[in-house]
C-alpha positions in Angstrom: -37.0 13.3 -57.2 -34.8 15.3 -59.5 -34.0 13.4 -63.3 -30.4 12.9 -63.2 -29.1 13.1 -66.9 -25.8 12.1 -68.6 -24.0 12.4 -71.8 -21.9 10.3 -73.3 -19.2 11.6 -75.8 -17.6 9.1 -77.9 -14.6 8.8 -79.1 -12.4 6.0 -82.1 -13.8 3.0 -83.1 -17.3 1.0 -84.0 -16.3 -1.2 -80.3 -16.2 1.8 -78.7 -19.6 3.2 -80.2 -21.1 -0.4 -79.6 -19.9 0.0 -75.7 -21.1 3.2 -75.5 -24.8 2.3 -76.3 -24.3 -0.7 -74.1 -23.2 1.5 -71.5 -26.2 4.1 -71.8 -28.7 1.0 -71.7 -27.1 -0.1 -68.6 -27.3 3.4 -66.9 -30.6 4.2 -68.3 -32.1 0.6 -66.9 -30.9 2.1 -63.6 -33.0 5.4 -63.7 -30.6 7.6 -65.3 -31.7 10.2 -68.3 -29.7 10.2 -71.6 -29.4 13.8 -72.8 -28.0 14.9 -76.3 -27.5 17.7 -75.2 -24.4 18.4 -72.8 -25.2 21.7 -71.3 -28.3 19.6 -69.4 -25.9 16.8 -68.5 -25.4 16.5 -64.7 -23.0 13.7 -65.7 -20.4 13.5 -68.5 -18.7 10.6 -69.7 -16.2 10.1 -72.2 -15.8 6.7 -73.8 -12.0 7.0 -74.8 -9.6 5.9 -78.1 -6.2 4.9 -77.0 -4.6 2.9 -80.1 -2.8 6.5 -81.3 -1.2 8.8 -78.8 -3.2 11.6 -80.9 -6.6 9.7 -80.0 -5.6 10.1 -76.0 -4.3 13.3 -76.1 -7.7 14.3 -78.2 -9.6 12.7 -75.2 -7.4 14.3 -72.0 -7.6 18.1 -73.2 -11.7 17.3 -73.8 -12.0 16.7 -70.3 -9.9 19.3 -69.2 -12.0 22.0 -71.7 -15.5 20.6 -69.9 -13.9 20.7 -66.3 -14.3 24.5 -66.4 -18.2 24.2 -66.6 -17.8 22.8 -62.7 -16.9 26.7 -61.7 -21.3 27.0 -62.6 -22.1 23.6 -62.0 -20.2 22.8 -58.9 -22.2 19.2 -59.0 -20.8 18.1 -62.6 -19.5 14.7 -62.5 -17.4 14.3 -65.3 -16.1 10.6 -65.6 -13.7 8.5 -68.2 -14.5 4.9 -69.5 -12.8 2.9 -72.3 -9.3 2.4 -73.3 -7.6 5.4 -72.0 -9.2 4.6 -68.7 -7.8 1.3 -68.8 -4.1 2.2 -69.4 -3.5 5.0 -67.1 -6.9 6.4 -65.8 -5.8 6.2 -62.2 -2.9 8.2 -63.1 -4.9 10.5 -65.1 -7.8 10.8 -61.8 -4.6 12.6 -60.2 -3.2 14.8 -62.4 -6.9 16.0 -63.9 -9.3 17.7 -61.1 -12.2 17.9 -62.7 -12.4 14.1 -63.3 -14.5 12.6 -60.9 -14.1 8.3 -61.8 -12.2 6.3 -64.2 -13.9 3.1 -65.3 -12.3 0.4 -67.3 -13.1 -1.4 -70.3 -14.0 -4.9 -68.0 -15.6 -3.0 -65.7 -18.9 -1.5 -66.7 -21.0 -2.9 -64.6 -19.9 -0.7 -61.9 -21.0 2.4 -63.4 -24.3 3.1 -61.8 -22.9 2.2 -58.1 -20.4 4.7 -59.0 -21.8 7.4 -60.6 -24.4 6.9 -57.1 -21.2 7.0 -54.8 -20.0 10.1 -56.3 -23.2 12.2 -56.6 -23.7 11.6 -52.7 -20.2 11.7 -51.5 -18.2 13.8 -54.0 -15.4 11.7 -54.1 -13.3 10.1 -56.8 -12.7 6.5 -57.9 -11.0 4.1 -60.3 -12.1 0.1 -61.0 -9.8 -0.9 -63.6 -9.1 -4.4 -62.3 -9.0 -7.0 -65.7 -11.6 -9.1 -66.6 -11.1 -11.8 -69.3 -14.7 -13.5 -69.1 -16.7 -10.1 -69.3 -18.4 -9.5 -72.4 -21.8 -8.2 -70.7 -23.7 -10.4 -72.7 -26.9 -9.8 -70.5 -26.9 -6.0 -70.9 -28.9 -4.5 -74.0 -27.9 -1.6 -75.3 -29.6 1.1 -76.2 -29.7 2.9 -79.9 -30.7 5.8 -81.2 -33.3 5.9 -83.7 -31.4 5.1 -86.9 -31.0 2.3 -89.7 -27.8 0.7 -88.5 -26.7 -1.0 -85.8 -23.8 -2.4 -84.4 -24.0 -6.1 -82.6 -20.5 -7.3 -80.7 -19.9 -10.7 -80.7 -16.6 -11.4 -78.9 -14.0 -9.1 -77.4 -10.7 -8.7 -76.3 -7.9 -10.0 -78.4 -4.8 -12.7 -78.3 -2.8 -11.5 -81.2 -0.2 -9.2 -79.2 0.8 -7.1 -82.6 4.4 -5.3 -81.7 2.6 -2.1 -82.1 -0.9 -2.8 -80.6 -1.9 -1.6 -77.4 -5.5 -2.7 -77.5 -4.5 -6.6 -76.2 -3.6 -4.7 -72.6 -6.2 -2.8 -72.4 -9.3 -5.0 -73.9 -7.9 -8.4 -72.0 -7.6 -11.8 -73.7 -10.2 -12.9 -76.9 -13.8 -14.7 -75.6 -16.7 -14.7 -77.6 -20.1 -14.0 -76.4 -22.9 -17.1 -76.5 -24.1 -17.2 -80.5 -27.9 -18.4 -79.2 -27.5 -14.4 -77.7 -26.1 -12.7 -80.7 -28.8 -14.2 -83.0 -31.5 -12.7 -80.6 -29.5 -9.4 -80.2 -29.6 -9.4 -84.1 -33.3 -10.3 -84.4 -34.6 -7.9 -81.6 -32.0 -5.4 -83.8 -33.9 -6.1 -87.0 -37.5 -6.2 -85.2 -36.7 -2.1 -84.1 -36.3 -1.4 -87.7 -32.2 -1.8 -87.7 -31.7 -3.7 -91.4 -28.2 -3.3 -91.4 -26.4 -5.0 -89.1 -22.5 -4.8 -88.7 -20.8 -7.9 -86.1 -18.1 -6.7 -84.3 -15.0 -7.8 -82.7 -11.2 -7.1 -82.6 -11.0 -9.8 -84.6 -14.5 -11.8 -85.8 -12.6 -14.2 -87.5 -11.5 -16.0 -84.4 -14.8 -16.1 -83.1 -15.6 -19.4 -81.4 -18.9 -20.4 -79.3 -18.8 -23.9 -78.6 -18.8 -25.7 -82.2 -19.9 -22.5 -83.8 -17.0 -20.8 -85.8 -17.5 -17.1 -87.5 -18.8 -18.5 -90.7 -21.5 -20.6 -89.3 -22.3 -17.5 -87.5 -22.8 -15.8 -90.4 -24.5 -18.2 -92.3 -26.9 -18.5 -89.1 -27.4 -14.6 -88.6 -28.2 -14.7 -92.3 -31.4 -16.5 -91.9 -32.9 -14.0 -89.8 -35.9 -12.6 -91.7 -35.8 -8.7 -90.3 -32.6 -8.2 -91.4 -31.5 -7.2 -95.3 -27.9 -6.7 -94.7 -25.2 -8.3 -92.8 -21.2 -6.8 -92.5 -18.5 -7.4 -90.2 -15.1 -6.1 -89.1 -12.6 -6.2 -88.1 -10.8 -9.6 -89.7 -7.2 -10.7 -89.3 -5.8 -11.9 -92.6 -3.9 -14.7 -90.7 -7.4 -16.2 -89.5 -9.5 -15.6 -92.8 -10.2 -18.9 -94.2 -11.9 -20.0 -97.1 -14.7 -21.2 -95.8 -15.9 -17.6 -94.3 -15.1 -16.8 -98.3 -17.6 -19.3 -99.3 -19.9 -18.4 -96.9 -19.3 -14.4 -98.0 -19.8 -15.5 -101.5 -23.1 -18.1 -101.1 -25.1 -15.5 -98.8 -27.2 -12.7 -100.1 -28.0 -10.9 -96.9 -23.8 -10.6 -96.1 -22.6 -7.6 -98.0 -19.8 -7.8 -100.6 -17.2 -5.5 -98.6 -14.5 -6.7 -96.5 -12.0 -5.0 -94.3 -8.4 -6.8 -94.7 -5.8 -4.7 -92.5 -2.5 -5.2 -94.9 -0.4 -2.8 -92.3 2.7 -3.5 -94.6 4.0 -5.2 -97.6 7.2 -6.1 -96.4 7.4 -9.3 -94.7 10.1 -8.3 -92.6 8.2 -6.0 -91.2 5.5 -8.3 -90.9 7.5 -10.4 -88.8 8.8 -7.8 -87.1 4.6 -6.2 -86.3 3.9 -10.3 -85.2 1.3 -10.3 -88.0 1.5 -13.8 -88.2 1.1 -14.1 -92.3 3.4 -13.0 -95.3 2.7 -10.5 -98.3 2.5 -13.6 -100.7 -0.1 -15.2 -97.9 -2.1 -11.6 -98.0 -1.8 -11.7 -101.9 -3.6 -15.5 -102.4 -6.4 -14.0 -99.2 -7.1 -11.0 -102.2 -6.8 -13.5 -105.0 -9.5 -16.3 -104.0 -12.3 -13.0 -102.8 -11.8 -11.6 -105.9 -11.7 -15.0 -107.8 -14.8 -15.4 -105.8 -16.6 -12.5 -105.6 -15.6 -10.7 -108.5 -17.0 -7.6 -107.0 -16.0 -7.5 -104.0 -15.0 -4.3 -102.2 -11.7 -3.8 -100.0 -10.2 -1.5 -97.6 -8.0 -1.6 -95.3 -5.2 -0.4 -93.1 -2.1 0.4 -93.5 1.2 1.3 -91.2 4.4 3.2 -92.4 7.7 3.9 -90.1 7.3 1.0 -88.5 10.7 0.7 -86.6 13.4 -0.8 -89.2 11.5 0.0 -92.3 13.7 1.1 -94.9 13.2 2.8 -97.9 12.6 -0.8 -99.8 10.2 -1.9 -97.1 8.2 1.3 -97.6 8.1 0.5 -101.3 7.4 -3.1 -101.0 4.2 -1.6 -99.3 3.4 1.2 -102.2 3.9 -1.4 -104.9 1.1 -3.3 -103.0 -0.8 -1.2 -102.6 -1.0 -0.2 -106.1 -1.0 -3.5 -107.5 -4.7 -4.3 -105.1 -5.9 -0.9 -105.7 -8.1 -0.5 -102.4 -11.7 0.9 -102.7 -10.0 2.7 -99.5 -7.3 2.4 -97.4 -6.7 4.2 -93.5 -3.1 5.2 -93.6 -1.1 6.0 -90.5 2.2 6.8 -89.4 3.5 4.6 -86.9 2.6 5.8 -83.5 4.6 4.5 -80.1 2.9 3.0 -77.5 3.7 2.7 -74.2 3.5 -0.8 -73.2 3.7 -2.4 -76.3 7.0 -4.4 -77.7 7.7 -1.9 -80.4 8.1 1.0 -78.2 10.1 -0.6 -75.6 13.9 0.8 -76.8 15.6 -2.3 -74.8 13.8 -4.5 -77.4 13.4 -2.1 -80.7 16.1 0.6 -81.3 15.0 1.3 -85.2 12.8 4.1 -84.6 12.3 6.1 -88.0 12.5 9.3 -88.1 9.3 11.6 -87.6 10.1 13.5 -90.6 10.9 10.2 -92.7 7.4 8.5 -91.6 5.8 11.6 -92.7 7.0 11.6 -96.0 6.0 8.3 -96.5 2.4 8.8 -95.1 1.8 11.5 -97.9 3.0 9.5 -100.8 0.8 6.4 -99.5 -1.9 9.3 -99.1 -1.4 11.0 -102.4 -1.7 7.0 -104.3 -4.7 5.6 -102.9 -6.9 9.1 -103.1 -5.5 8.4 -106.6 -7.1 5.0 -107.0 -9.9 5.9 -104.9 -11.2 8.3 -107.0 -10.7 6.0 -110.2 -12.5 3.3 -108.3 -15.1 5.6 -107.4 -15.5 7.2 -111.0 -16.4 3.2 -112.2 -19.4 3.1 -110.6 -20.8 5.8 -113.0 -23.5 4.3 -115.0 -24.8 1.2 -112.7 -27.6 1.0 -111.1 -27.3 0.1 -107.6 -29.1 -0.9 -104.0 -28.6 2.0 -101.8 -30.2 1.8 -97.8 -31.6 5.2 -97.3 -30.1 6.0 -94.0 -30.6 10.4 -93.5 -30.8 13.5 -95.0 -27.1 14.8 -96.6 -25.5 17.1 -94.0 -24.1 18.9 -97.6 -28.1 19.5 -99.3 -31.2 19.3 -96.9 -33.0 18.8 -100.9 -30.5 15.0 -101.0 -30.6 11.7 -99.4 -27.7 9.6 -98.1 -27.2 6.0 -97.9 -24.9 3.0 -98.7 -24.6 0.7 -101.0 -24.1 -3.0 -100.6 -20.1 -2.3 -100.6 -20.2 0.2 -98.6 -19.8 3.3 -100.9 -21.6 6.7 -99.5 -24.3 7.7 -101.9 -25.8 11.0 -102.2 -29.1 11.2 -104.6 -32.2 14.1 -105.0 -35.7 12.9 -102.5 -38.0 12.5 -99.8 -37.4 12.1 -96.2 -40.0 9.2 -96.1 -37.4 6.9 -98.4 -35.3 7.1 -95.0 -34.9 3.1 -94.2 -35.7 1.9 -97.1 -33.9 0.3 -100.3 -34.3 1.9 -103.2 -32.5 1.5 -107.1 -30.1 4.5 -107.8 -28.4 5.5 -111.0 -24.9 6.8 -110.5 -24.5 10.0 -112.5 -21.2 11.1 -110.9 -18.5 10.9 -108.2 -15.9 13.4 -106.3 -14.2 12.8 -103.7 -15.4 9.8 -101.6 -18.7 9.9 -102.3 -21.3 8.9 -105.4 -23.8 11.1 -107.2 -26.7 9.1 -108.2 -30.5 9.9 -109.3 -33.4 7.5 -107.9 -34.8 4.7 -110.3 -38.3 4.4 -110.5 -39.3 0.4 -110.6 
């Protein structure tokens, strides 16, 4: 019996790569081959990023490239999973030939019967019916050899943003049994994984039972394989003081937190239905930093929202300088169809392109600013970088993280890979440090 092998391309965010090697365990439990290499795929699946229209149009014109291998390989399946799937993949299994399924992102399990179906009947097919209690908490994924992994604990999420899409098409918030995260994390740690990073749109509203987020934490914290613990993504509106504490008391959870600020205006807070105010984010940065003085942040941030004027943008700027972000992911507000900012009966502010891009560059132009200060700092320490690979810049360097999260680049041997070792920073440039191994 011939090996049937598929390739998975990923696109967007840590869920996405998470569902993706959730989605390979599934189909390799069911006799399939995972290839890395596409040209030997006989199946081809694209796990897709719709929160930007730039993310889905990235996606569509992929597919449409790797259709023309079918005029050689008449028996090519080529199928689409993940968000774009869910928001208009039985449109999209119309207009595109060469696709042969469309899988949403509550739907998963259908995959093998599928990709089946369409290897013996050469037909196309959508399943993109809702599901708020999936969260395929019985289906291990499978990882690549590496030092990090990714562990989701809940999914979906209930905070309907004006601008988000990713409520529609990831369903309502549930959270995954904590009894099977814990083991997910141990078997994790067991393989050699010592960094682990908890997922979720929004970890901070995880809920199993009596078990909150920070008694999660505090419980995946005592599990000896693991060094390292990090999370994202968290809502400011749902970050409480206790999950500070537990940040702050725990040596295993890593001191660098993801805080999405989107805007410093609170109209256009209000506006976005972010549910807290600028002066609310402000105390959030005050008491980690009070707390744990060296804390890292990054975060995101939105400008053009519709109705942002020129004071709202520099509400936002003054923020930002005043926090000075380790790093911060910019964007220009993007329209989404289906969401309550895009809908003109509802929101006729929409800025213009060329306004929203003017104000993306100056937001761009001040935090590379800051970055690079921030980064120049950390000339001098000694720090705890996890070896993760070989630079893609010098075969001759190592690369790896420190505890907050900052790429570090350093002269040695392959054999360090997955461990921790001391490094002395020596330099920085761009968004990455220089540093020279410590012998201890």
């Amino acid at each position: 019996m011939k090996q049937i092998k598929f390739f998975i391309h990923t696109y967007g965010c840590q869920m996405n790569v998470a569902d993706s090697e959730m989605v390979a365990g599934l189909l390799i439990k069911s006799g399939y081959i995972l290839t890395k290499d596409i040209d030997n795929a006989d199946i081809i699946i694209f796990n897709s990023c719709t929160v930007r229209q730039h993310a889905e149009d990235r996606v569509i014109g992929r597919i449409t490239q790797e259709g023309s291998r079918k005029k050689t390989k008449p028996d090519l399946i080529i199928g689409l999973i993940g968000c774009v799937a869910q928001r208009c993949g039985e449109e999209l299994l119309q207009k595109i030939d060469c696709l042969d399924f469309t899988i949403g992102t509550a739907q998963y399990r259908l995959l093998p019967k599928v990709i089946e179906n369409c290897l013996k009947n050469n037909c196309s097919t959508s399943f993109l019916q809702t599901n708020h209690n999936e969260n395929y908490s019985d289906i291990f994924p499978y990882r690549k050899k590496g030092v990090n992994a990714f562990v989701t604990i809940m999914r979906g999420c209930n905070n309907f943003c004006s601008y988000c899409i990713v409520p529609y098409v990831r369903g309502r918030e549930r959270s995954r049994n904590h009894l099977e995260i814990l083991k997910e994390i141990e078997i994790a740690g067991n393989r050699g994984y010592k960094d682990i990073t908890l997922l979720g749109q929004n970890v901070n509203s995880y809920k199993d039972d009596n078990i909150d987020f920070p008694t999660l934490l505090k419980m995946a914290s005592r599990i000896d394989p693991i060094r390292r613990l990090r999370f994202v993504t968290s809502h400011p509106k749902d970050l409480s003081e206790k999950l500070i504490d537990v940040m702050a008391s725990e040596e295993k959870i890593c001191e660098h937190l993801h805080l999405p600020l989107q805007s410093g205006s609170d109209k256009i807070l209000e506006k976005m239905n972010r549910g807290y105010t600028a002066e609310k984010y402000i105390s959030i940065i005050e008491k980690l930093r009070n707390t744990i003085p060296d804390v890292a942040l990054t975060t995101d941030v939105m400008v053009g929202f519709p109705g942002e004027t020129e004071k709202d943008f520099i509400d936002t700027y003054n923020l930002m300088k005043k926090f000075r972000f380790d790093y911060a992911f910019t964007f220009k507000y993007s329209p989404r169809d289906g969401t309550a900012s895009a809908n003109p009966r509802v929101n006729r502010e929409q800025v213009d392109e060329e306004i929203r891009l003017e104000r993306l560059q100056k937001l761009i132009a001040l935090q590379e600013k800051i970055t690079y200060e921030k980064y120049r700092e950390q000339i001098g320490k000694n720090v705890e970088v996890y070896v993760e690979k070989i630079s893609k810049k010098n075969k001759n360097d190592l690369s790896g993280k420190t505890r907050d999260n900052k790429i570090t680049v350093f002269p040695g041997e392959k054999n360090l890979i997955g461990k921790f070792i001391k490094v002395k920073i020596i330099d920085a440039t761009g968004w990455t440090l220089k540093g020279k191994k410590q012998n201890i």
